[in-house]
BALOBA-1460 file (C-alpha; in Angstrom, 3 decimals):
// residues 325
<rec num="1" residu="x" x="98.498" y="52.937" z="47.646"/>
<rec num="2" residu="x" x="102.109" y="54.360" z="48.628"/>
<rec num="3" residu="x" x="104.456" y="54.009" z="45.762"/>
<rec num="4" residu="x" x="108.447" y="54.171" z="46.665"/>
<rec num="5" residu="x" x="108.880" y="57.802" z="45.265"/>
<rec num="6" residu="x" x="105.710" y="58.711" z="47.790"/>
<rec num="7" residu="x" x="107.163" y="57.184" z="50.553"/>
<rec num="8" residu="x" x="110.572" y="58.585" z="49.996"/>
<rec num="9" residu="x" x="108.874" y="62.178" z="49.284"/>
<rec num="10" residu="x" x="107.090" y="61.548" z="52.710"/>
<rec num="11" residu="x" x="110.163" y="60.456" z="54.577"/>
<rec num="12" residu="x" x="111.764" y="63.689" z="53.570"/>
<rec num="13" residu="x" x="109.236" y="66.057" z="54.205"/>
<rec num="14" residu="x" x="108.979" y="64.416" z="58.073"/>
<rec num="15" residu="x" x="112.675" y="64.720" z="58.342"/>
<rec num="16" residu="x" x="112.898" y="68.130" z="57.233"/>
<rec num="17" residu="x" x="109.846" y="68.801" z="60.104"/>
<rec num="18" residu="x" x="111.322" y="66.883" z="62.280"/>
<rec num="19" residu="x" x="114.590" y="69.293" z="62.213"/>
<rec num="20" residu="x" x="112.878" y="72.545" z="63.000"/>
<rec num="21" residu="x" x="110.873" y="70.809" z="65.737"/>
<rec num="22" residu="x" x="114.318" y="69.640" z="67.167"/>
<rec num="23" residu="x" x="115.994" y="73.056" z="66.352"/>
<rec num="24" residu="x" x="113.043" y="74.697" z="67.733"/>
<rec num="25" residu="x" x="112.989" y="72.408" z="71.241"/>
<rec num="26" residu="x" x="117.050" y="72.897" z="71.205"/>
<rec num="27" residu="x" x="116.891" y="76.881" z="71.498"/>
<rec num="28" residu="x" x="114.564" y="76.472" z="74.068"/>
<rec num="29" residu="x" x="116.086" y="73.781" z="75.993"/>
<rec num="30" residu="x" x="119.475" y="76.219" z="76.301"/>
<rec num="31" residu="x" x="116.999" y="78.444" z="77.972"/>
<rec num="32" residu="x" x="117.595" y="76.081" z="81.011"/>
<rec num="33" residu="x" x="120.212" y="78.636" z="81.631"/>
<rec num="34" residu="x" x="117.331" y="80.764" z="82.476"/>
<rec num="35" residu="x" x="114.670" y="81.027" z="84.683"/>
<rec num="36" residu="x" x="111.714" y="82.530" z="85.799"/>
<rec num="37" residu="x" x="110.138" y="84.808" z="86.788"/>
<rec num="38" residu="x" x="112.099" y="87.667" z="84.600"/>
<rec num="39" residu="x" x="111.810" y="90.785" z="83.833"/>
<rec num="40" residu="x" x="113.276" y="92.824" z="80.991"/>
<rec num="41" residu="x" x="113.447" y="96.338" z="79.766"/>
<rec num="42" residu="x" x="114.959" y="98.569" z="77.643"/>
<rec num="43" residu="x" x="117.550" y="101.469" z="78.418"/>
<rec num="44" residu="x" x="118.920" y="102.619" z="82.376"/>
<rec num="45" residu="x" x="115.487" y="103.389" z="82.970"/>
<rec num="46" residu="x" x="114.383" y="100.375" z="83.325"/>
<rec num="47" residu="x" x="116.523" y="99.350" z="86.636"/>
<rec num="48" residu="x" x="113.529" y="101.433" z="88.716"/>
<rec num="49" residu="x" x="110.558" y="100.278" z="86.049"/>
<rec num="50" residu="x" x="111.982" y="96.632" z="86.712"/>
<rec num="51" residu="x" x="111.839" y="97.306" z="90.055"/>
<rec num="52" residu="x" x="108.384" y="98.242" z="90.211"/>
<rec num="53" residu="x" x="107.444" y="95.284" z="88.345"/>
<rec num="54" residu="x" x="109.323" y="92.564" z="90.146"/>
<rec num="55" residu="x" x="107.508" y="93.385" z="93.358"/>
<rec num="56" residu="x" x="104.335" y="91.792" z="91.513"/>
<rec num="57" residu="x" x="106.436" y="89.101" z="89.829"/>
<rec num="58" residu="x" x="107.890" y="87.726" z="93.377"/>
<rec num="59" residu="x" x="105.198" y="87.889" z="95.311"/>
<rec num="60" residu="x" x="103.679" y="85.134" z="92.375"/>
<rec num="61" residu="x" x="101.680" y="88.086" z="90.278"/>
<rec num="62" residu="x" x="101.012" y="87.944" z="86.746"/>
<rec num="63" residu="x" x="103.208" y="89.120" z="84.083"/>
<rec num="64" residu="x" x="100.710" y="91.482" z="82.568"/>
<rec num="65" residu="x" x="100.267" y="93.482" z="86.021"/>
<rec num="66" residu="x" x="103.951" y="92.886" z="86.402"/>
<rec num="67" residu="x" x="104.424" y="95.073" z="82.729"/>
<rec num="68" residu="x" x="102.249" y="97.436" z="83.382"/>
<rec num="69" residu="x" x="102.878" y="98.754" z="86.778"/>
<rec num="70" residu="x" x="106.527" y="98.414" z="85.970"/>
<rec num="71" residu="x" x="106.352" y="101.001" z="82.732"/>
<rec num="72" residu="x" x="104.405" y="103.209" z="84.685"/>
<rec num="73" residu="x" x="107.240" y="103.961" z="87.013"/>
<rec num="74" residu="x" x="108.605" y="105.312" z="84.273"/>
<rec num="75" residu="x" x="105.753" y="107.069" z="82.881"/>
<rec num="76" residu="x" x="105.702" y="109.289" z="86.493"/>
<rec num="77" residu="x" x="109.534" y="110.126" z="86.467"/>
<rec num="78" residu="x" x="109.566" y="113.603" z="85.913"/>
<rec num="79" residu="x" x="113.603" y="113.471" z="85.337"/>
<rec num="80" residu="x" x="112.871" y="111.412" z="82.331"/>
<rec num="81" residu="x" x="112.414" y="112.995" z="78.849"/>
<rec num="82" residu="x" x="111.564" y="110.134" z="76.690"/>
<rec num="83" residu="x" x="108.592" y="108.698" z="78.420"/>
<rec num="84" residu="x" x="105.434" y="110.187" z="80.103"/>
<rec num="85" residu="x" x="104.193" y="114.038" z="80.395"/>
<rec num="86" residu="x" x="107.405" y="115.317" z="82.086"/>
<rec num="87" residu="x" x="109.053" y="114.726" z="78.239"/>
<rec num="88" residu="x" x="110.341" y="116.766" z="75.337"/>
<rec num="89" residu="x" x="106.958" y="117.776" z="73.083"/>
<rec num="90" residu="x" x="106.883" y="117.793" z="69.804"/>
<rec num="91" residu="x" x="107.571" y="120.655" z="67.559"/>
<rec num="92" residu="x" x="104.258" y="122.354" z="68.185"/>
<rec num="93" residu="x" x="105.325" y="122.199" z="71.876"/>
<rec num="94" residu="x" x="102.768" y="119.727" z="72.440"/>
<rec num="95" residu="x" x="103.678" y="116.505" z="74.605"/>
<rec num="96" residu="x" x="101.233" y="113.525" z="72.814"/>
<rec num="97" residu="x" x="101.893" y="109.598" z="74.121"/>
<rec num="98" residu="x" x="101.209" y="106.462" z="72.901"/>
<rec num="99" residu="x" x="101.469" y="102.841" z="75.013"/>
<rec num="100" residu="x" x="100.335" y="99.233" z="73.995"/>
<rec num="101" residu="x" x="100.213" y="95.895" z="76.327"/>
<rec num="102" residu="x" x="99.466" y="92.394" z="75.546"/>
<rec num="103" residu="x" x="99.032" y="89.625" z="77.764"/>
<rec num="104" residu="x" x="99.285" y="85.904" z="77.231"/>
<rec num="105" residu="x" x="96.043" y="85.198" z="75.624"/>
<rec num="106" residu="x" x="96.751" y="87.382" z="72.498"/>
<rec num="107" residu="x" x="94.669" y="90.208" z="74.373"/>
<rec num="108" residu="x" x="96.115" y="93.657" z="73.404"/>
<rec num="109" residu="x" x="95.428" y="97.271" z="73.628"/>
<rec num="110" residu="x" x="97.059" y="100.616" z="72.258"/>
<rec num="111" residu="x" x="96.376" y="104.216" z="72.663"/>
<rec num="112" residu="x" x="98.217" y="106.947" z="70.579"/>
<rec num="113" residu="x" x="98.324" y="110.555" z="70.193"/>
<rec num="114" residu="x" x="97.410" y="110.496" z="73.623"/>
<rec num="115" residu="x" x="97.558" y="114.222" z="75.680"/>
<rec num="116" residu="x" x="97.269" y="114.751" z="79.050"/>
<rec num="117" residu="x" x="96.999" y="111.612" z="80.710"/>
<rec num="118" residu="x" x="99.860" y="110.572" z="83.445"/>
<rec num="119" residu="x" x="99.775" y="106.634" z="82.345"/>
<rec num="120" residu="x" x="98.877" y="105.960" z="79.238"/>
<rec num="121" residu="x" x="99.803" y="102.241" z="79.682"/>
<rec num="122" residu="x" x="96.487" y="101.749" z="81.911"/>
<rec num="123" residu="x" x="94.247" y="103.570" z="79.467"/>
<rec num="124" residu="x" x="96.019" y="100.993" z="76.642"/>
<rec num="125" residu="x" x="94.948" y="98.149" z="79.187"/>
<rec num="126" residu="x" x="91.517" y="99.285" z="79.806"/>
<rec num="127" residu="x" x="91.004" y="99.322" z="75.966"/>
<rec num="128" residu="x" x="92.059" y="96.031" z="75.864"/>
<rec num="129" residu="x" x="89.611" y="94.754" z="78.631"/>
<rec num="130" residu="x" x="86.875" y="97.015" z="78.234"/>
<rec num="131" residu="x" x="86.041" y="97.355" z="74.153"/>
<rec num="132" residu="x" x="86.235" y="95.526" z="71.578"/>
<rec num="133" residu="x" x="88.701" y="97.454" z="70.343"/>
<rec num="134" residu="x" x="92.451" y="97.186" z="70.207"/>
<rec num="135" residu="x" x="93.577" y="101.338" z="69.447"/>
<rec num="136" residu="x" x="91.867" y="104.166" z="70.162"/>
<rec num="137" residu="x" x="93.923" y="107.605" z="69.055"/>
<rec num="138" residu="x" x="93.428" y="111.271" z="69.959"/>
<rec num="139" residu="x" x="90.417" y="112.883" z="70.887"/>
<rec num="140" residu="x" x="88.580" y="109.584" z="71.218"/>
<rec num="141" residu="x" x="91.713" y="107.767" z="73.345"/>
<rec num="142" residu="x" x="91.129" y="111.233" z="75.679"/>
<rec num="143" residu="x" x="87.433" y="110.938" z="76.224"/>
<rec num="144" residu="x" x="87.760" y="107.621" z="76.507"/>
<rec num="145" residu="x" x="90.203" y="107.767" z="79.362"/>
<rec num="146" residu="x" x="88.349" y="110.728" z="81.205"/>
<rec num="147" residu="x" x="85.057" y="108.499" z="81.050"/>
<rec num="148" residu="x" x="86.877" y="105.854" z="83.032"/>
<rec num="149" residu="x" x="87.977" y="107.982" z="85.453"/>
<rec num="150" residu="x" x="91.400" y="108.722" z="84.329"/>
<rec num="151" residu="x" x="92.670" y="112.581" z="85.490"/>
<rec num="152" residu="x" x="92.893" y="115.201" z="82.873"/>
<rec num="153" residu="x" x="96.858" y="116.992" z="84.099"/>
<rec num="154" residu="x" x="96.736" y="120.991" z="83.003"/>
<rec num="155" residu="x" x="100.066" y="121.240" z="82.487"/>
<rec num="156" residu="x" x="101.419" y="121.463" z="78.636"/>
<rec num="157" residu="x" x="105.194" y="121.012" z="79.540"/>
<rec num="158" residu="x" x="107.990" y="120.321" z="82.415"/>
<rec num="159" residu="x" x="110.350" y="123.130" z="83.244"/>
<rec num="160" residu="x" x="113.182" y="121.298" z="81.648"/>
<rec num="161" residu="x" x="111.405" y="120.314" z="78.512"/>
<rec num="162" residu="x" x="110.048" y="123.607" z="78.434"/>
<rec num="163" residu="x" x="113.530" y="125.268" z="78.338"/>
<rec num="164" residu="x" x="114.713" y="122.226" z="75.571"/>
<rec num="165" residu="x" x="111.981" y="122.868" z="73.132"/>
<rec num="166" residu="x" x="112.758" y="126.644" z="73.613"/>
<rec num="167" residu="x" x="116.069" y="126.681" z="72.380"/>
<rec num="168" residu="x" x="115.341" y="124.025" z="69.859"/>
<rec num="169" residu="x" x="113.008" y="126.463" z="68.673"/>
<rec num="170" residu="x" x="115.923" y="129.208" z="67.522"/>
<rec num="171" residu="x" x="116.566" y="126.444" z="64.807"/>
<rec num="172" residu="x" x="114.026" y="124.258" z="64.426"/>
<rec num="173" residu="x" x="116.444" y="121.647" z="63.265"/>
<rec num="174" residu="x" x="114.981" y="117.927" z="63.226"/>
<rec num="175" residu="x" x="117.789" y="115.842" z="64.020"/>
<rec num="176" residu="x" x="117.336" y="113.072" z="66.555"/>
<rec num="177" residu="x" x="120.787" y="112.469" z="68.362"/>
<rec num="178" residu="x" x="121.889" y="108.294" z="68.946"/>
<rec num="179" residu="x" x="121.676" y="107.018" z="71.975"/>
<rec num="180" residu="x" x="120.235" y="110.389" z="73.836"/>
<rec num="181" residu="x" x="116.304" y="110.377" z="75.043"/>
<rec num="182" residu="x" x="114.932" y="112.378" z="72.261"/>
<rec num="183" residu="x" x="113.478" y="109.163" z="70.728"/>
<rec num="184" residu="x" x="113.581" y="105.895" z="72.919"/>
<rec num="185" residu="x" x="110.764" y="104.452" z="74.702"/>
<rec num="186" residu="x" x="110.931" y="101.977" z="77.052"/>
<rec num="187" residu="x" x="109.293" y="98.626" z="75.879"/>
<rec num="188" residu="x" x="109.132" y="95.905" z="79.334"/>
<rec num="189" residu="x" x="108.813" y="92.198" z="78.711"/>
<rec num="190" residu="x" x="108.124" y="89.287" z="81.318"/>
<rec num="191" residu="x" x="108.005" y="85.464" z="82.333"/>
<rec num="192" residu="x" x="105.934" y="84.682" z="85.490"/>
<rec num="193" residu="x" x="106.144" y="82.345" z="87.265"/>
<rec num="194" residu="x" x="103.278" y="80.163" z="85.770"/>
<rec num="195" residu="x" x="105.294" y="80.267" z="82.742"/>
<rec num="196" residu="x" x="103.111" y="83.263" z="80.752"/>
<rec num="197" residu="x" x="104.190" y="85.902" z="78.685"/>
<rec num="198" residu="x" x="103.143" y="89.550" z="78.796"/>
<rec num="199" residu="x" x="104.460" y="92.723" z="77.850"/>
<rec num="200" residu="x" x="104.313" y="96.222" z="77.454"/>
<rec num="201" residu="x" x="105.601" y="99.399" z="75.894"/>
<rec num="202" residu="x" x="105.510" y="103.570" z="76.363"/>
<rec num="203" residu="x" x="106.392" y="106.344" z="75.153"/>
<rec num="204" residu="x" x="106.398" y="110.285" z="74.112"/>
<rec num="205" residu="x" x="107.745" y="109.683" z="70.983"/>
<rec num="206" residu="x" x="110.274" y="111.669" z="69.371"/>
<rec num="207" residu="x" x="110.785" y="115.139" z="70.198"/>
<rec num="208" residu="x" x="110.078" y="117.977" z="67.907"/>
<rec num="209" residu="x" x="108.215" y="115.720" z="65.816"/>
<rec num="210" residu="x" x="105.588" y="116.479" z="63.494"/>
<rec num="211" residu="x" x="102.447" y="117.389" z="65.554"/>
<rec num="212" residu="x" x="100.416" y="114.459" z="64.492"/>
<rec num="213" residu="x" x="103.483" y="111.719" z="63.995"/>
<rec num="214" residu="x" x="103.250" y="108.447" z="65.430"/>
<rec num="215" residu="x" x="106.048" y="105.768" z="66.001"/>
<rec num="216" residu="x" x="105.980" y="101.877" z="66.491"/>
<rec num="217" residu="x" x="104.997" y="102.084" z="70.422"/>
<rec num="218" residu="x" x="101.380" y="101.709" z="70.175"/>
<rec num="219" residu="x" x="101.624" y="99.114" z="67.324"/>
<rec num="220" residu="x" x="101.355" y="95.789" z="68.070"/>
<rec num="221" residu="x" x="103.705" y="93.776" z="66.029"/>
<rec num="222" residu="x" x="105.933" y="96.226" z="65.456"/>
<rec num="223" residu="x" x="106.838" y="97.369" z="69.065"/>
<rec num="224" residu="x" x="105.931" y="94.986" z="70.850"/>
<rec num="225" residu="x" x="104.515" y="91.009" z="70.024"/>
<rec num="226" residu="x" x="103.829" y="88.707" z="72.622"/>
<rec num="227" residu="x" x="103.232" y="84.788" z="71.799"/>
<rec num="228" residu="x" x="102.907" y="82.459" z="74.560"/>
<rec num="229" residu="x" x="104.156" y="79.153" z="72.929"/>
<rec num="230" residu="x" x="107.497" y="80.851" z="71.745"/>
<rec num="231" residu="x" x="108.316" y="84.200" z="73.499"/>
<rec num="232" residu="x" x="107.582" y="87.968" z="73.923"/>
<rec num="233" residu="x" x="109.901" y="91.033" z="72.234"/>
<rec num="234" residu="x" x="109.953" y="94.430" z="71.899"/>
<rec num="235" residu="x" x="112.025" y="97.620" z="70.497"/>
<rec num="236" residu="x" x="112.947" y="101.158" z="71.191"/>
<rec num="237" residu="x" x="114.793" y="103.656" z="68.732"/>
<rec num="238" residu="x" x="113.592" y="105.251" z="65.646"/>
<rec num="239" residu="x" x="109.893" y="103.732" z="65.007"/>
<rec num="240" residu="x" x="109.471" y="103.938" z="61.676"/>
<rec num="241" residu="x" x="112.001" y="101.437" z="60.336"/>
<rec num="242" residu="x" x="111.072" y="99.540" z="63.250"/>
<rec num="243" residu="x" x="107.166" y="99.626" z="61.564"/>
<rec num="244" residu="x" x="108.981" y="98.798" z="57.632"/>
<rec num="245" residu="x" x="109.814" y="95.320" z="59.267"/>
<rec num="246" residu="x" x="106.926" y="94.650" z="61.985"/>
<rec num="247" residu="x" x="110.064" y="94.246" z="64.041"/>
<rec num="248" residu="x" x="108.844" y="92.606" z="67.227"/>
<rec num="249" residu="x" x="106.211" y="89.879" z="65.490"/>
<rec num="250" residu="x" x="109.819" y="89.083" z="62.959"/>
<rec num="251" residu="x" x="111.845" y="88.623" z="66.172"/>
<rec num="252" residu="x" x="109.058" y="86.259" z="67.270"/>
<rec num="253" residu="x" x="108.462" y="84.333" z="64.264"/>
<rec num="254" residu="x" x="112.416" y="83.756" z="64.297"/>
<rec num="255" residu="x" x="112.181" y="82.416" z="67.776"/>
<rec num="256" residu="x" x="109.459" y="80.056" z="66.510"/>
<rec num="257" residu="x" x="112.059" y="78.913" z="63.947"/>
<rec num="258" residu="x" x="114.516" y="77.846" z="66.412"/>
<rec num="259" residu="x" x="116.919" y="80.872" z="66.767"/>
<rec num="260" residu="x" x="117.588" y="82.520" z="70.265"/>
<rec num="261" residu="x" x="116.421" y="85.447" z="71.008"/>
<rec num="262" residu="x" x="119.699" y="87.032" z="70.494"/>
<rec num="263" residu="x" x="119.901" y="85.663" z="67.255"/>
<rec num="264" residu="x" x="116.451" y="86.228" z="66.005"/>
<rec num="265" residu="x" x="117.157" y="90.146" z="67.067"/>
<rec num="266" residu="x" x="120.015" y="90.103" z="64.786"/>
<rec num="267" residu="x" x="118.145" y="88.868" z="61.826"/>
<rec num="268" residu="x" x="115.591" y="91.568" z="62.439"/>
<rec num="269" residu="x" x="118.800" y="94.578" z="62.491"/>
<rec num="270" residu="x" x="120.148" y="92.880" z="59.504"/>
<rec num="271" residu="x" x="116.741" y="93.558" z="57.582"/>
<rec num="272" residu="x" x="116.718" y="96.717" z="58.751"/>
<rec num="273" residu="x" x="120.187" y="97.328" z="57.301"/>
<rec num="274" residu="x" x="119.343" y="96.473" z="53.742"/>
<rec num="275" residu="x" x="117.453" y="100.220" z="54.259"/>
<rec num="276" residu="x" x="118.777" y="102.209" z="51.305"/>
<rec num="277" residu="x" x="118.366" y="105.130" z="54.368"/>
<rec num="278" residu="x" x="121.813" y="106.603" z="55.842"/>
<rec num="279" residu="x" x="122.080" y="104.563" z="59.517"/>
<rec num="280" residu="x" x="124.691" y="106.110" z="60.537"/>
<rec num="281" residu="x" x="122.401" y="108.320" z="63.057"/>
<rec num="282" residu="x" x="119.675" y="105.869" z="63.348"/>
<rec num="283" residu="x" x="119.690" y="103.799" z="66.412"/>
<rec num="284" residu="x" x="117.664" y="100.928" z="67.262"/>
<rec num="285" residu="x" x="117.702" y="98.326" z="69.911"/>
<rec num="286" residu="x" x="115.576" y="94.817" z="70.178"/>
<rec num="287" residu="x" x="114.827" y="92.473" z="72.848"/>
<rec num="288" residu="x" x="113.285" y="89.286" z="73.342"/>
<rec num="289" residu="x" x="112.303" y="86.495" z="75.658"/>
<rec num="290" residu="x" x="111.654" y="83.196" z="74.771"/>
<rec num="291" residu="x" x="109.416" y="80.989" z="76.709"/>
<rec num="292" residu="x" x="111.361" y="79.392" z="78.765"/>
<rec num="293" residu="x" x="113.257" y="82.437" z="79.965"/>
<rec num="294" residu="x" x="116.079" y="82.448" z="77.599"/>
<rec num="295" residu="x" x="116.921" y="86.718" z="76.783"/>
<rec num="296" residu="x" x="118.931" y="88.353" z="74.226"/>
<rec num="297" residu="x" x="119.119" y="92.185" z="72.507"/>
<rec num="298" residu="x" x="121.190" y="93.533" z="70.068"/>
<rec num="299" residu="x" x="121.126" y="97.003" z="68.199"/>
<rec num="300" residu="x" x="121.908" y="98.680" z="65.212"/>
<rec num="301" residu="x" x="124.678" y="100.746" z="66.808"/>
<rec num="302" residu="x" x="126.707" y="100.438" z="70.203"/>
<rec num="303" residu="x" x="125.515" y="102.157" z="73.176"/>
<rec num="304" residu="x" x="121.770" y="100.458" z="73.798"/>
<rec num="305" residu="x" x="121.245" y="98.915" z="76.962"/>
<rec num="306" residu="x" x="118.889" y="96.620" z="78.532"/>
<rec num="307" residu="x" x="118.035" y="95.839" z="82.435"/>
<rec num="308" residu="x" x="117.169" y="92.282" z="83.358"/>
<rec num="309" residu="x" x="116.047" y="90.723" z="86.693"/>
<rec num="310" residu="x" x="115.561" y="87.518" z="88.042"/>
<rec num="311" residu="x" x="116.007" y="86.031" z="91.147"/>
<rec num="312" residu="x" x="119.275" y="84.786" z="89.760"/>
<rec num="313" residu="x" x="120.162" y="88.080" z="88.209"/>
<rec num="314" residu="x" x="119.861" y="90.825" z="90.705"/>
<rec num="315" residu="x" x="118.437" y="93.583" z="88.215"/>
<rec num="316" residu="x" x="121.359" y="93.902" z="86.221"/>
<rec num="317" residu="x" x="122.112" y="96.686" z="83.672"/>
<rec num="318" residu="x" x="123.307" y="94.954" z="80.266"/>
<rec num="319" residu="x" x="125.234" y="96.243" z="77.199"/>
<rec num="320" residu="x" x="123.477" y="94.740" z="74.121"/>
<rec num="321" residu="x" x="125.821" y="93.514" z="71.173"/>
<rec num="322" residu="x" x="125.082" y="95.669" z="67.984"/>
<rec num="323" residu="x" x="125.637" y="95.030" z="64.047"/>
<rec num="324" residu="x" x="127.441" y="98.219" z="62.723"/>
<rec num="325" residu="x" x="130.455" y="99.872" z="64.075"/>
């Protein structure tokens, strides 16, 4: 039988649901500002890796083709020394990779410590579809790749990353700079247009590391989390303080909780800035997409940026708001 103090204690506990379900459908209802399909990706890089992705995205493609052949425009620039083979090595002068992707469907894969291979986003990919596995690492993630008909390249370093590491060598000082390509990945994130999530991330890591060291970019949940009722994010910067908060899968959750992806970015920096660690020289950027196309970023210090492209938005370099001055 329902006494008075039930039904009251009932009443409240459906009201109190009732506003996060209406917060919840509110943040994604001012996503009618956006649209779909989108594309997103972090840094200036990503104006040719959204490029490359888009042409699967209009043509009606799925987003998880769309993510990875976008990244891996990327992962062949040999201008770019943040992402692929062509990139600053670590302090052994050894250039190791890791990549993740995760579709729709909660499917995922992740490869790290990876040498030698051009695109470690397909062999992340091809460990999602072809074991039942989610990371393989090292050795393994090499054999692995070569079995499946993935090309072993000879080559240990490019000129220009040859040179870097070179002089970094006469003082074999570990200091990662803010804002330059010594430590950002790029991390790709997309709506098609049947309304699914998918995305992607890659990356050398950063440079002059410890031989061995790996970041947030082939962890899923920290670099990347993709959830197909709420949205999809991702991050770039320094990976271990990105890994302290499972950054991506907290930026998510928030969505789910009726913040924007903007806002549920934020919340993720300002947990980051409780660190008792000196931030001054620490940058880190998120971004997220929610699932009906809404965006946002922000970062830990000025000077991240983010590309976006839509049909509505004509692949447009961003400046993300940040939390400390």
């Amino acid at each position: 039988m329902t006494t008075r103090r039930t039904f009251v204690k009932l009443s409240a506990m459906s009201a109190a649901l009732f506003s996060v379900t209406k917060s919840f459908s509110k943040s994604l209802s001012a996503a009618g500002e956006g649209t779909k399909p989108v594309v997103l990706s972090t840094w200036k890089h990503g104006v040719a890796a959204n490029e490359g992705a888009w042409k699967v995205l209009s043509s009606g493609g799925r987003a998880l083709d769309a993510v990875e052949q976008g990244v891996m425009v990327t992962e062949s620039d040999i201008k770019n020394l943040s992402v692929g083979l062509w990139a600053l090595p670590d302090r052994d002068g050894h250039v190791t990779l890791d990549a993740c992707i995760m579709d729709e469907k909660s499917n995922c894969g992740s490869v790290c410590f990876l040498q030698h291979i051009k695109h470690p986003i397909s062999v992340a990919r091809m460990v999602m579809e072809k074991t039942p596995h989610i990371m393989l690492a090292g050795e393994g993630a090499l054999k692995f790749a070569l079995d499946n008909g993935f090309t072993k390249e000879t080559f240990d370093r490019s000129p220009e990353a040859d040179a870097a590491w070179k002089e970094w060598l006469r003082k074999s000082e570990y200091k990662p700079i803010i804002n330059f390509e010594n430590h950002d990945t790029i991390g790709m994130i997309a709506l098609d247009a049947s309304g699914n999530l998918s995305g992607s991330c890659t990356t050398s890591g950063l440079s002059y590391k410890m031989h061995g060291r790996v970041g947030d970019s082939p962890i899923i949940g920290a670099s990347l989390f993709v959830d197909n009722e709420v949205g999809a994010a991702t991050a770039t910067g320094v990976g271990e303080e990105v890994i302290r908060i499972c950054g991506s899968h907290t930026i998510v959750e928030m969505m789910r909780a009726g913040h924007s992806p903007e806002e549920a970015c934020r919340i993720a920096l300002e947990r980051i800035k409780k660190s008792p660690k000196n931030l001054k020289d620490m940058q880190i950027g998120f971004l997220a997409i929610n699932k009906h196309g809404e965006s946002g970023a922000y970062a830990l210090h000025k000077g991240f940026n983010y590309v976006a492209y839509s049909a509505n938005n004509n692949n447009q370099l961003i400046d993300s708001k940040f939390l400390l001055d």
